[in-house]
N, C-alpha and C positions, 0 to 999 in steps of 0.2 A: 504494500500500500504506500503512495508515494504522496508528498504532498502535492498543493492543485498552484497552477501558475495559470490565471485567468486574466483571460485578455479578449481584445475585438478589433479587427479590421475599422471599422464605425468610427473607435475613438480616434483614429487618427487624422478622421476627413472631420472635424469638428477644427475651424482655425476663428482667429480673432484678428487678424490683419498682420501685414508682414511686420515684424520684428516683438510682435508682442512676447512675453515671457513663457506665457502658459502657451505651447507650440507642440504642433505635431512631433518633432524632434525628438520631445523628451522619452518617448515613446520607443522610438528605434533604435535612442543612446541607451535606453535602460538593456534593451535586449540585444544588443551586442555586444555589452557585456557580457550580461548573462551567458552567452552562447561561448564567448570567449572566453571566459572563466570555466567552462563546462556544467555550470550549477543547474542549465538545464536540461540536463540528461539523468538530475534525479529529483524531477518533476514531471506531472503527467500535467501536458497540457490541456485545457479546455475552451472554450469559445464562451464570454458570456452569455447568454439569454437578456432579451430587453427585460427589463423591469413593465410589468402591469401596472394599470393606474388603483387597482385594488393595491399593490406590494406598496410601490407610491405614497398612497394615502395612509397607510401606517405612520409614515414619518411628514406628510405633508398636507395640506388642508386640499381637498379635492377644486376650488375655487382658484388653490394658485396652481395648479396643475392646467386647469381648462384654461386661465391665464397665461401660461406660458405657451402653451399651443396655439392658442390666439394668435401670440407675439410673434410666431415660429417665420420666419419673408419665405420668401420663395426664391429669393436670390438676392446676391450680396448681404449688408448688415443689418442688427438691429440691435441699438446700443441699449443696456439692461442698468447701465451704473456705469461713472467713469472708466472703470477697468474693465468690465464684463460686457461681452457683445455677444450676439447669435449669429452664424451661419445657415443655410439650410441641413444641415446636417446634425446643426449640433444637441438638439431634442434629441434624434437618434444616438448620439453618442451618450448621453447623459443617461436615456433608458438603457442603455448594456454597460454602463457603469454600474449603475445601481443595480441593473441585473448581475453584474459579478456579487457585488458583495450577498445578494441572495442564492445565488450558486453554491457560491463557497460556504455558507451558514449550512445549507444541506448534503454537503460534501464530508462536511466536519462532523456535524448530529448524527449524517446517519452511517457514520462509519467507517465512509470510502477515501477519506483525506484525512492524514495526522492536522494538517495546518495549510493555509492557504497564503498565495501573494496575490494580490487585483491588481495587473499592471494595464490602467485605465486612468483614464481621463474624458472629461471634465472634472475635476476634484470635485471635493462635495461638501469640506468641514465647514463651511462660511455661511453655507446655503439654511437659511432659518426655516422654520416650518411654513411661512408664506410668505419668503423674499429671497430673490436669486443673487447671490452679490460677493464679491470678492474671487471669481472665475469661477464662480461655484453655483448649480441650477438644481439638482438634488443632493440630498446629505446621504451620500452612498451607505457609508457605514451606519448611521443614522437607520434607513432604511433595513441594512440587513440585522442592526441589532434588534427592530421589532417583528423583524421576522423570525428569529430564534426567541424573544420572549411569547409574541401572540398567536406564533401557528407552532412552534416547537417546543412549548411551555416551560421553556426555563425561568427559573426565580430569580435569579443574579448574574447579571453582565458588567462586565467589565467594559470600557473606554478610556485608552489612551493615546493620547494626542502628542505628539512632540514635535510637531511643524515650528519654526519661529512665532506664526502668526498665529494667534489663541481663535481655537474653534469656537466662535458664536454660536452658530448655527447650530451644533452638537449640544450646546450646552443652554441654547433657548428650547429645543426639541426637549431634552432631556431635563432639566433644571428641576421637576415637580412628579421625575418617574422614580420612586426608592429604588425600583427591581436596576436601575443602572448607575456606577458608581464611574465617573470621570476624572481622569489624572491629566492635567495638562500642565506642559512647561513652554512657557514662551517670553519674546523679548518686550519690554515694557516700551509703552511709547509706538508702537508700528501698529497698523494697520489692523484689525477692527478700531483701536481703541478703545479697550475694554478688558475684559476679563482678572482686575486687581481686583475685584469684591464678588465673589461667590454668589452666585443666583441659587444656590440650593446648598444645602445638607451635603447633600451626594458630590458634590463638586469639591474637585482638590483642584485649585486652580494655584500656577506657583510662576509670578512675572518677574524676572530676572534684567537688568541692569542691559544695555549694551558692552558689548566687548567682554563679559562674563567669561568667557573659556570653558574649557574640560570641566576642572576641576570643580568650580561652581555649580553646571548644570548635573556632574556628577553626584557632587552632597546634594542636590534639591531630591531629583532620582530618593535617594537611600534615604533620605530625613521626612522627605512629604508622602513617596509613593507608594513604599514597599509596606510599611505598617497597615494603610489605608486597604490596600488590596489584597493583604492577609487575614486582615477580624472582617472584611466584605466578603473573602473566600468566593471569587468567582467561580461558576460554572462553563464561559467561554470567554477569550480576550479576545477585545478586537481594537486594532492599531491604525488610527489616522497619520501616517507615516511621512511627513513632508521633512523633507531635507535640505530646506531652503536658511538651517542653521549655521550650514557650512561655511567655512570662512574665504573659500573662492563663490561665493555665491553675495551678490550685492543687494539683494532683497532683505538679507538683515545684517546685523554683527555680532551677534555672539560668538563668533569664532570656532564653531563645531570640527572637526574632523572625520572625516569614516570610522578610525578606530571609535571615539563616540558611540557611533549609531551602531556599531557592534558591541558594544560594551551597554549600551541600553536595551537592545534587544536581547541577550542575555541574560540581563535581570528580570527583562518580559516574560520570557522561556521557563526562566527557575519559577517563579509566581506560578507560572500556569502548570509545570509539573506538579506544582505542592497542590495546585486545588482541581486542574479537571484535565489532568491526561494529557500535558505539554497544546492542549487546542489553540492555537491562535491563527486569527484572521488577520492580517494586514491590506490596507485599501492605500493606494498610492494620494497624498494630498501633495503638496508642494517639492521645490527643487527645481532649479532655473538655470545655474551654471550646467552642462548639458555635462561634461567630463567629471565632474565632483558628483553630479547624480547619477550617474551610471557606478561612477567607483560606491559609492554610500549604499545603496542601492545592493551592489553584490554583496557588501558588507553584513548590511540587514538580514537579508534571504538566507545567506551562508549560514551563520547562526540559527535562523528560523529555523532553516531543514535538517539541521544536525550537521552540515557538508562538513564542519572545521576537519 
């Protein structure tokens, strides 16, 4: 049984004009790594499935869904928010986003995947229950996490976020659900603007200084998250995995490196061995420098799948 690397042709034809950040690119950088490293040869691939506007409306108000379809040109742009614009395509891409992370939740429950990667795009952590924003149109993991509590009936899920940029969207969805506990580490001052004062109980939200380093975001890790997600005793983790921390990556500065994002997902790994069978889901959210996300990237996976 191998773990699942879930991907779509779809996310690729999703663009936002030339030189934008969030770009087809990241996509082909990630997977030629991957291929280069050999870390896919102990993965079984799969195709996502679009996402249903039933799967959808778990994580999203059906009024912004019928709205976004609305919105959908038929050619050229449609700008959604300073950053964020549509293609004709990119509704399609955003359904086989969200349909990975609900793949991979039934891949994992029902036995036939240790742990899953979604290498997909349109990201999804920014996207709020009824607002599209920050290059983000549905909250993928969002989506597959209430598909493992409302159709798979688990009692306790895990989210964890470690993009620079602190999931709103994740944590406006989730803020008021007990059955899900949120660990985020992000850089203070950037983009939502938000996330220093906890919307819920369930929320471990931990905003770190610019130019912070390792060792910083390493004690927040160890002193905010691991306690938290031990007396929460998750049933399945699932990972908004943006790599836009890295310090070749100009979207933020806390100065990350790959060893980092292997060194966090590791800690992810151990958690989810003590409470449900090493399970984890990762969904790809951020990462722009195209060579530091593909190396970060092999980093994460490598760990995830056991490859070291």
């Amino acid at each position: 049984m191998l773990p699942a690397y879930i991907t779509h042709p779809a996310c690729a034809r999703h663009a936002m004009g030339a030189d934008h950040p969030e770009c087809p690119e990241r996509l082909a950088a990630i997977q030629d790594m991957l291929l280069t490293k050999g870390l896919l040869d102990y993965m079984a691939p799969y195709d996502a499935p679009a996402a249903t506007d039933a799967q959808l409306a778990q994580a999203h108000s059906l009024g912004y869904i019928r709205e976004l379809l609305a919105l959908a040109p038929a050619e050229g742009l449609v700008r959604i928010d300073p950053d964020t614009e549509m293609n004709p395509h990119t509704l399609v891409a955003a359904r086989h986003a969200a349909g990975a992370a609900v793949l991979a939740t039934d891949l994992v429950l029902e036995g036939k995947a240790p742990s899953a990667f979604c290498a997909v795009r349109p990201p999804g952590h920014h996207a709020e229950r009824g607002r599209a924003m920050g290059f983000c149109f549905f909250n993928n993991t969002a989506v597959g996490i209430r598909h493992a509590l409302n159709i798979h009936g688990l009692k306790r899920v895990a989210l964890i976020d470690f993009d620079v940029h602190h999931g709103n969207g994740s944590e406006d969805i989730f803020c008021d659900d007990p059955r899900v506990l949120m660990c985020s580490i992000f850089e203070l001052g950037l983009y939502p603007f938000n996330g220093e004062e906890p919307r819920g109980d369930n929320m471990v939200n931990v905003g770190l200084p610019a130019r912070s380093g390792s060792a910083a975001f390493r004690d927040a890790v160890s002193t905010h998250w691991i306690q938290a997600l031990d007396a929460f005793a998750p049933q399945l983790i699932y990972v908004s995995a943006g790599f836009d921390a890295h310090r070749e990556d100009d979207m933020g500065n806390l100065g990350l490196t790959e060893t980092d994002y292997a060194w966090v997902t590791e800690q992810i790994v151990e958690v989810a061995q003590r409470h449900c069978h090493g399970h984890v889901i990762s969904c790809l959210e951020g990462g722009y420098a195209l060579n530091a996300l593909a190396r970060s990237v092999a980093e994460h996976v490598k760990v995830l799948i056991g490859a070291n």
